[in-house]
N, C-alpha and C positions, 0 to 999 in steps of 0.2 A: 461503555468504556470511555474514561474520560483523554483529552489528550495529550495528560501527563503520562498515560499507563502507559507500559509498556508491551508488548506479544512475544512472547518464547515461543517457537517452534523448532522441531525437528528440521532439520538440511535431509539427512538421509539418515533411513534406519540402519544402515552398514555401508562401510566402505567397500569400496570393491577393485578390486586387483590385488600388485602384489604388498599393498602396504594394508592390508584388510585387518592389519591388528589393533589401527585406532576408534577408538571413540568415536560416535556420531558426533556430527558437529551442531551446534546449539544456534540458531540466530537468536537475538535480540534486540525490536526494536520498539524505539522511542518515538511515539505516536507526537509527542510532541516536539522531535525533532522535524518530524516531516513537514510539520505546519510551518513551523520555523524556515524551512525549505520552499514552503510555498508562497509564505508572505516576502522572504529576499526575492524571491521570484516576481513577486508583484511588482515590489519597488523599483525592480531593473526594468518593467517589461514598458513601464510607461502608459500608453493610451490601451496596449494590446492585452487581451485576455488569457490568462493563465488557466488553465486547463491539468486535472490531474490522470495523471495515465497510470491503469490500475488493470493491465492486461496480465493475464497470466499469475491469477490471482494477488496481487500487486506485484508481482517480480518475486513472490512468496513474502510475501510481508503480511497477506490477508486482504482481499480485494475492498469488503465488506466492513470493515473497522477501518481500513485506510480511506474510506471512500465517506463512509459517515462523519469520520472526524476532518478529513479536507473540506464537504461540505458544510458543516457547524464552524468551517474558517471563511467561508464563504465562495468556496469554490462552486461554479456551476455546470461547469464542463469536465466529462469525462470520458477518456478514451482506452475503448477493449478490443483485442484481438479478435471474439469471435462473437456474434450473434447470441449464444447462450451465458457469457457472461453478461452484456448489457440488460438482457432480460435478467437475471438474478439481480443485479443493483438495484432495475427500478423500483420495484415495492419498495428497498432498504433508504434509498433516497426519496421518496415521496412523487416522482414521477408519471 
């Protein structure tokens, strides 16, 4: 996936309470916003290292395409909630 693409995913398959009569809600994001996001980050950070946090399967963004495409921006550092996601990135990042 390049980091123009963008990832659609589901939020939730059903709302739940008393307003249960809408729609699932849809994200969308732009693979190449984030980058965008991580290079202002850059330019701000100065001498200090930017690091992509991709806990919780990116915040549902998709841990694994957010993390492939921060890395190919050059990101080296990344930070996960639990032990079972850093092992799922390593192979995806070359680790």
């Amino acid at each position: 996936m390049s980091a123009s693409a963008a990832l659609t995913m589901p939020l939730a398959s059903e709302t739940r309470g008393p307003m249960n009569s809408f729609e699932a809600a849809r994200l969308n994001v732009r693979l190449s916003a984030i980058v965008e996001n991580y290079r202002a980050f850059q330019s701000l950070s100065g001498s200090a290292e930017v690091s992509g946090v991709v806990k919780a399967d990116g915040y549902g963004t998709g841990a694994i395409e957010t993390a492939k495409t921060l890395r190919a921006a050059g990101c080296k550092t990344f930070f996960v909630a639990r032990l079972s996601e850093g092992i799922a990135l390593r192979p995806v990042l070359g680790d």
